[in-house]
C-alpha positions as CSV (number, residue, x, y, z in Angstrom):
1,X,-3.4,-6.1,-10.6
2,X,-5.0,-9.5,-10.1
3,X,-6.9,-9.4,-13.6
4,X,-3.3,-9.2,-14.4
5,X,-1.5,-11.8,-12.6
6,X,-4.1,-14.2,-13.2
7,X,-3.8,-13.7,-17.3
8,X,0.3,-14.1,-16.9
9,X,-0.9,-17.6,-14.6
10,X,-3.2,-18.7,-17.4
11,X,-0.1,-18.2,-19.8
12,X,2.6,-20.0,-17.7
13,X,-0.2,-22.4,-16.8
14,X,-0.4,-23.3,-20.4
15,X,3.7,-22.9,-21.8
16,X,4.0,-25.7,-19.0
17,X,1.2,-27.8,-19.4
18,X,2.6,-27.9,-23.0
19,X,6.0,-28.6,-22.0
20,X,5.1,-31.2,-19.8
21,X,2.9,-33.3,-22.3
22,X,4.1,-32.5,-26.1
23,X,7.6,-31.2,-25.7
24,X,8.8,-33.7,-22.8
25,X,6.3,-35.7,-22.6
26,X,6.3,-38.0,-19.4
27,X,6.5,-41.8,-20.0
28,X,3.0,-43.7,-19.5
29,X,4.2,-46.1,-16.8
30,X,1.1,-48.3,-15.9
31,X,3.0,-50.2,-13.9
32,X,5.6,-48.1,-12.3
33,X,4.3,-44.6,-10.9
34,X,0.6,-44.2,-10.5
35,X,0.5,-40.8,-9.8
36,X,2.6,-40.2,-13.6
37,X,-0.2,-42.4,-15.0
38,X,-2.9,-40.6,-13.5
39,X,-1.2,-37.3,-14.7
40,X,-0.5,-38.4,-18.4
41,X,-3.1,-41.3,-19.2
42,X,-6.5,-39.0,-19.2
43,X,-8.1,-35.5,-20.7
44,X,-9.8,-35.3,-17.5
45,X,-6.5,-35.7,-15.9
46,X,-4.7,-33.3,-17.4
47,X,-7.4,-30.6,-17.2
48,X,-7.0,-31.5,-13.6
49,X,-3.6,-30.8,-13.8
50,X,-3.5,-27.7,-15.9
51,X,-6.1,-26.0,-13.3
52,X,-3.4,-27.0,-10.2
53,X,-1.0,-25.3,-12.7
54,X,-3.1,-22.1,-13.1
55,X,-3.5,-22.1,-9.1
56,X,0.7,-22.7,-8.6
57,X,1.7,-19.9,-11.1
58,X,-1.2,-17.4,-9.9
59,X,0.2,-18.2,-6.0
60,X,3.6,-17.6,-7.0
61,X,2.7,-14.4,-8.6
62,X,0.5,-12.7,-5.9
63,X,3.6,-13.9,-3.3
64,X,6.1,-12.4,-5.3
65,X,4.6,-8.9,-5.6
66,X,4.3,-9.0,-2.2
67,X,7.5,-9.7,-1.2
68,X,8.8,-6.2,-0.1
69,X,6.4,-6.7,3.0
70,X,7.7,-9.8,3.8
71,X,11.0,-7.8,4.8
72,X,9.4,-6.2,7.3
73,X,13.1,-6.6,9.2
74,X,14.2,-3.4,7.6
75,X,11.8,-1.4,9.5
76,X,12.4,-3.2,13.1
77,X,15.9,-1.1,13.8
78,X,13.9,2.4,13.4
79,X,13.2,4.1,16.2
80,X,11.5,7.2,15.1
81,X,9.3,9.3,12.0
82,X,12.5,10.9,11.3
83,X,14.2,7.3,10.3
84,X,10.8,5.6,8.6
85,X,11.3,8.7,6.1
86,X,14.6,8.1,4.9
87,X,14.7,4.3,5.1
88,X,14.5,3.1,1.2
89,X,11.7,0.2,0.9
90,X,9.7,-1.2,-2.1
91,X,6.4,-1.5,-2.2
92,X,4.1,-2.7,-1.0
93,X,5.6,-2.2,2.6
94,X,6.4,1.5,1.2
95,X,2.7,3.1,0.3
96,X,2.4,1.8,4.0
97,X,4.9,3.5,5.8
98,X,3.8,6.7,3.3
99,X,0.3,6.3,4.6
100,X,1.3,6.1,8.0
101,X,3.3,9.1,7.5
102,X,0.3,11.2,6.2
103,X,-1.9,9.9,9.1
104,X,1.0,11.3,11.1
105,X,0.4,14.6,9.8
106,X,-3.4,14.7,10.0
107,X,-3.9,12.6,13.5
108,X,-4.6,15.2,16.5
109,X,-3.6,13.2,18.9
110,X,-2.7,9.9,19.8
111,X,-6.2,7.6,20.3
112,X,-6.7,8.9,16.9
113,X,-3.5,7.8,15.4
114,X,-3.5,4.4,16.6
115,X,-7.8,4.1,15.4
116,X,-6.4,5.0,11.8
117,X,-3.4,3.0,11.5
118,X,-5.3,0.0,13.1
119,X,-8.2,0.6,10.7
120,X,-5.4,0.9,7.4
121,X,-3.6,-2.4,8.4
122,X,-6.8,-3.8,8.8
123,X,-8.3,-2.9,5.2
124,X,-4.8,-4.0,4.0
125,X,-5.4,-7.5,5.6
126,X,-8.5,-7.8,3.6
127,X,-7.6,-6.3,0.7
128,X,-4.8,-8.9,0.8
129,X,-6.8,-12.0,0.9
130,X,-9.4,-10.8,-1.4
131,X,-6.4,-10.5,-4.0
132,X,-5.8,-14.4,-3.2
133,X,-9.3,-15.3,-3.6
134,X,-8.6,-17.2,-7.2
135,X,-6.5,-19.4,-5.7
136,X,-9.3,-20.0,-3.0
137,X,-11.3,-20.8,-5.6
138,X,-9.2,-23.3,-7.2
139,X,-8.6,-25.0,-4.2
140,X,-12.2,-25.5,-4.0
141,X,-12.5,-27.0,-7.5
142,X,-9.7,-29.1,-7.6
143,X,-12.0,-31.6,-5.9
144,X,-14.9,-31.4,-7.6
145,X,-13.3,-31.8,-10.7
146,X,-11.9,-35.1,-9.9
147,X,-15.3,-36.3,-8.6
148,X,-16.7,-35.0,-11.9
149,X,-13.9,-37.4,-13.5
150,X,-15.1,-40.0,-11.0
151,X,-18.8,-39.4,-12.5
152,X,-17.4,-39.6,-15.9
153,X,-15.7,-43.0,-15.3
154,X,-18.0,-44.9,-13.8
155,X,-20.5,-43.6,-16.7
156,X,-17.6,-44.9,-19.3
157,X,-17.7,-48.4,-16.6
158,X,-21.3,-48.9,-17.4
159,X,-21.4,-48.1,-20.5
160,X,-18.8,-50.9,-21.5
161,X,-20.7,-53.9,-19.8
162,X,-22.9,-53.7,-23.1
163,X,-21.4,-56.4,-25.4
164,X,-22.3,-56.0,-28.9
165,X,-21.8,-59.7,-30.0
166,X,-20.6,-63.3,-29.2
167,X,-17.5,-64.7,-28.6
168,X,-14.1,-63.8,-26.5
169,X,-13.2,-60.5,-29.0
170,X,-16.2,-59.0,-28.2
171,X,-16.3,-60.0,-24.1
172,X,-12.4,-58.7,-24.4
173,X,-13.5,-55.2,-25.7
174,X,-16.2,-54.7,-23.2
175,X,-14.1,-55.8,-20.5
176,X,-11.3,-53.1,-22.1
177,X,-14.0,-50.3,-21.8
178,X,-14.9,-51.2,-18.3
179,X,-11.4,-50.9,-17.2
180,X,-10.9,-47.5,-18.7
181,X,-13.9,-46.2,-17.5
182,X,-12.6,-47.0,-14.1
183,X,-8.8,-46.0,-15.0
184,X,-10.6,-42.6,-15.0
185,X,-12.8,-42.6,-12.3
186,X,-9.5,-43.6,-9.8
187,X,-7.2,-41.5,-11.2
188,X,-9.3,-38.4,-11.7
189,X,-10.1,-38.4,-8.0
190,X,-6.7,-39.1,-6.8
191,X,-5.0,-37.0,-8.8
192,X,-7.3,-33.9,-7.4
193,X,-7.0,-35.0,-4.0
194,X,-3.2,-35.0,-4.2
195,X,-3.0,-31.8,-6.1
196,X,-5.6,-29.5,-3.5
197,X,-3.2,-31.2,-0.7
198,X,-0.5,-29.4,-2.2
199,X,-1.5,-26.5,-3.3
200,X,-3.5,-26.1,-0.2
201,X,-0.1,-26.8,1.6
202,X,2.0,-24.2,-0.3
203,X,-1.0,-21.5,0.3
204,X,-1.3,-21.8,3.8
205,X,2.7,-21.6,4.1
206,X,2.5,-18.2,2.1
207,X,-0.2,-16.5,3.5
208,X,0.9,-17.6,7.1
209,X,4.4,-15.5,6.4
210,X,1.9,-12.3,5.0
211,X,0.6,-12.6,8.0
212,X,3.2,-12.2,10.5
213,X,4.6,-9.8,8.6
214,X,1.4,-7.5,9.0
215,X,1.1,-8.3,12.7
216,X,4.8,-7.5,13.5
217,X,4.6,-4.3,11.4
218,X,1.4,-3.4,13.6
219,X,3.2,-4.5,16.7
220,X,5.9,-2.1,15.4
221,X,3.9,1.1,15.0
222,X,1.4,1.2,17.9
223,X,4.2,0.2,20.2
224,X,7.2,1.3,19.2
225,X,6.5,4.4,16.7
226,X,3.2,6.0,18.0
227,X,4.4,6.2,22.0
228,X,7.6,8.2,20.8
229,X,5.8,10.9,18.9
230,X,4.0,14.2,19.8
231,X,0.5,15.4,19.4
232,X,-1.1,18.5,19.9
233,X,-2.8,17.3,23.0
234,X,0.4,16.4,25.1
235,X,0.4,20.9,25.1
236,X,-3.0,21.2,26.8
237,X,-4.4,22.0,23.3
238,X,-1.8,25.0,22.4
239,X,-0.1,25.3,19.6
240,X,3.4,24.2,18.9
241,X,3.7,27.9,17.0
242,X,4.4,30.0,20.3
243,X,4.3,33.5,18.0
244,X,0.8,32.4,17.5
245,X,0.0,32.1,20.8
246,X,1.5,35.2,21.3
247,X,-0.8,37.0,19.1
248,X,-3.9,34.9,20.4
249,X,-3.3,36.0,23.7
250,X,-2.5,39.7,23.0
251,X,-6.0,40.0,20.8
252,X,-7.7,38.2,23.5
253,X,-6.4,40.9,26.6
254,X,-6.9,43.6,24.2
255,X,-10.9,42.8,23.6
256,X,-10.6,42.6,28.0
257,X,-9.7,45.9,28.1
258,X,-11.9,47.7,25.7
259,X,-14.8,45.7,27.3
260,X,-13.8,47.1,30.7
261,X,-13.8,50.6,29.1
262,X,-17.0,50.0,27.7
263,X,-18.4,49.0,30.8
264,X,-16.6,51.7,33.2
265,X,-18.3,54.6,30.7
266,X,-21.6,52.9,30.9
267,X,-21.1,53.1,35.0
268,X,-20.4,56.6,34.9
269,X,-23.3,57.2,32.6
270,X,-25.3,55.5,34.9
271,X,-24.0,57.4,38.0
272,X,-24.3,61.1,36.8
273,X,-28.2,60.1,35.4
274,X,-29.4,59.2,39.0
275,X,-28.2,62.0,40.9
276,X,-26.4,62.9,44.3
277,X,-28.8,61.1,46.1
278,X,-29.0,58.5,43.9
279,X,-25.0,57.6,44.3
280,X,-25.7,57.2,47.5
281,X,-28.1,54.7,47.7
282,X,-25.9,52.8,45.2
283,X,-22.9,52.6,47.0
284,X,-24.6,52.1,50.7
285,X,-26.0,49.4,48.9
286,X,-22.7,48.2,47.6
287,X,-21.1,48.5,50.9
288,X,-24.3,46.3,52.8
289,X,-23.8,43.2,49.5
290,X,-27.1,44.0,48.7
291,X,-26.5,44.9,44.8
């Protein structure tokens, strides 16, 4: 899924980037908005600016799948399994109140159930920022592209302090090249600054609503779900299936009595084997404790 969203970022990225500089182009204002100029005057500018694109669009993307567990609200009135069940939800909120469901069924007892769904919302946390880890990695870029654009500018700086003649024509085109060169070393860096800042901003904002929403919809389940339901250990380990019991039980008498039947013929056995004399040395032993 985020092989996916990032190829439908790269496209957006791209329709907009070509909106923004072909279709409507911005006006080059050198001397009215420097952060237009440092948007629309370079390449290394607007490969600056198509990246923070890519980053926007990917963000926007990932937050908008997700947005059925940002209404974690519609689970707050519940108060038992019973209501979880019925309650319509998209996803991803509902594969986890299906997986709680099924941990319901398998938990015996209630230190289990909250170790599993502690463990699931857990995973889910990770498996959640690992799915914004391309933005991450944008953010970190942003930067270093601008200070690669700073590299690149200087370079073009130096480069134009070589005059290839005599006379004010020539001094004017080397000064020209030296300006330009550091047109591109400013703006690069400021426009990456500005554009991490933001992004940065609008990431931290998103991922700081995921995560409330998976703390209150753990707060919800180990202490408001869990406490309210039944395990097999609140019955002293029998089973909720009393006809079961029943038959349990009744098997478990039954080998009782045959064993004392067993064990009553094996007496008698034993008794008619050793005589009159014999049985009475036995049982005056009996009567004295010293069997």
């Amino acid at each position: 899924m985020s092989d996916r969203n990032f190829s439908r970022a790269l496209l957006l990225a791209l329709a907009a980037w070509v909106i923004f500089y072909y279709l409507f182009p911005v006006p080059f204002l050198p001397d009215g908005s420097y952060f237009l100029r440092a948007v629309a005057g370079q390449v290394y500018s607007r490969a600056i600016f198509f990246v923070f694109l890519v980053g926007l669009f990917y963000l926007w993307l990932s937050v908008r799948q997700l947005r059925g567990l940002l209404r974690i609200n519609l689970l707050l009135g519940c108060e038992g399994l019973p209501c979880l069940e019925k309650i319509p939800l998209s996803p991803p909120l509902s594969s986890v109140v299906k997986t709680f469901l099924n941990f319901s069924r398998r938990a015996r007892g209630r230190q289990e159930m909250v170790s599993m769904t502690e463990a699931y919302l857990r995973a889910l946390r990770e498996s959640l920022e690992e799915k914004f880890s391309p933005v991450k990695v944008i953010i970190w870029a942003l930067p270093l592209m601008g200070f690669i654009g700073t590299v690149v500018g200087v370079s073009m700086a130096i480069a134009g302090f070589k005059v290839s003649g005599e006379g004010t024509s020539s001094f004017v085109q080397s000064f020209s090249q030296v300006t330009q060169g550091l047109y591109t070393a400013f703006d690069t860096t400021f426009l990456g600054l500005v554009l991490v800042l933001v992004l940065m901003f609008l990431y931290s904002a998103a991922w700081k609503r995921i995560s409330v929403s998976i703390n209150t919809l753990e707060g919800f389940l180990l202490e408001k779900i869990i406490p309210q339901m039944e395990f097999p250990e609140q019955t002293l380990g029998l089973s909720l299936d009393i006809s079961q019991w029943e038959e349990r039980m009744n098997s478990v008498v039954e080998k009782m009595e045959e064993g004392a039947r067993i064990l009553a013929a094996i007496s008698r056995a034993l008794l008619l084997s050793l005589g009159e004399e014999g049985k009475e040395r036995i049982l005056n032993e009996a009567e004295r404790g010293e069997l």
